[in-house]
C-alpha positions, 0 to 999 in steps of 0.5 A, a space after each residue: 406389773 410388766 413380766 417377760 422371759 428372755 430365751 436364748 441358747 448358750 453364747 446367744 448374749 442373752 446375759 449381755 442383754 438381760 443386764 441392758 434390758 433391766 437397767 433400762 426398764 427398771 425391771 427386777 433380774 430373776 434369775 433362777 441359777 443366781 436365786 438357787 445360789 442365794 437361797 443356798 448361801 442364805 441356808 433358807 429352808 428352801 435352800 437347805 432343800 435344794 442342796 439336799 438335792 444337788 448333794 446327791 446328784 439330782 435337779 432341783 424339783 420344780 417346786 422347790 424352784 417356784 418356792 424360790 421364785 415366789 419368794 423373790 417376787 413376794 421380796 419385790 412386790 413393789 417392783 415395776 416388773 420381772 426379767 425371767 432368764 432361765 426359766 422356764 425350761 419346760 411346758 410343766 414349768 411355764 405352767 407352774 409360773 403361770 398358776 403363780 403369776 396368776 395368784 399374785 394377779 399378774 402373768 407374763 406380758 411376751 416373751 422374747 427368744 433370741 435366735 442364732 443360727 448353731 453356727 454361729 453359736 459354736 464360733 462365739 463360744 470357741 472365742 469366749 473359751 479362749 479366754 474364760 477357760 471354760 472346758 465346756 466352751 472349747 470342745 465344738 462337739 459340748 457345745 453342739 450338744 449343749 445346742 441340741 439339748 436347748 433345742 429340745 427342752 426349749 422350743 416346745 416352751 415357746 411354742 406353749 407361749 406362741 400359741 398364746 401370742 406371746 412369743 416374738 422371736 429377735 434375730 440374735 445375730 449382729 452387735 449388741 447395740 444393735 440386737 438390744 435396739 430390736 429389743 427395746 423397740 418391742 419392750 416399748 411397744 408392749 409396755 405402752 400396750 400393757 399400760 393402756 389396758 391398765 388404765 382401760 381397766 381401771 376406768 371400768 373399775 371406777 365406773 
């Protein structure tokens, strides 16, 4: 099973991407927000406990958000692989995906970090917000704090994964085709690294 995350701060275009990136490679889309909807709409029991939650006020533990991915996972365990987009956020979660992975005999092959520079994040959403509406992609000081927030939850989860080589950092900035032709390109290069050692092990299984 071929696994990778995709990172990027808001307005990066990494939900552009994740939907090239899947459409391409045939991966399954994991997205934590869309699977805490669906579970919530489908009043599953791990939904029913995440509204419990969120009607109060608080996150979503992290537990009950790896019981949602394990589900989806357990749902597609024919699937040739998985796009992680959201997730992880923090080391304890990188973490707890990883004892996850682990039990299912597979784990996360790279992870891929779009980077663009704040300013250019902040002129991209100022344009997005004026014509989605979207208040929190308007004011620039939202945005900047957004940023902030992503800078400090998130670079501490790429360094966990940098330390064991699975961290490649893109250059976010440019056309879309352009960036998803950088991406691709490392795709490519570690599905055919990841298929090889899949076959070498096989090969020792057998002998």
């Amino acid at each position: 099973m071929f696994n990778l995350i995709l990172f990027g701060p808001p307005g990066s275009g990494k939900g552009t991407q994740s939907e090239k990136i899947v459409e391409k490679f045939g991966l399954i889309h994991l997205s934590t927000g869309n699977l805490l909807r669906q579970e919530i709409a489908d009043k599953t029991p791990l939904g029913l406990e995440a509204r419990n939650f969120m009607d109060k006020g608080q996150l979503v533990p992290d537990e009950v958000v790896i019981g949602m991915i394990d589900s989806s996972l357990e749902k597609h365990a024919d699937a040739r692989g998985f796009l992680f987009d959201g997730f992880p956020r923090t080391i304890a979660q990188a973490e707890a995906l990883d004892k996850l992975l682990a039990l299912k005999k597979t784990s996360i092959c790279k992870v891929l970090a779009l980077e663009v520079t704040e300013d250019e994040l902040v002129k991209r959403l100022v344009k997005r917000g004026a014509t989605s509406g979207r208040s929190d992609d308007t004011d620039e000081q939202i945005i900047r704090r957004r940023f902030s927030v992503y800078k400090q939850e998130t670079e501490p989860v790429a360094a966990y994964y940098e330390k064991e080589n699975k961290l490649v950092r893109i250059h976010g900035e440019g056309s879309v085709e352009d960036i998803f032709s950088k991406l691709s390109g490392c795709i490519n290069t570690e599905m055919e690294k990841h298929s090889t050692a899949i076959t070498e092990s096989n090969t020792n299984d057998e002998a």
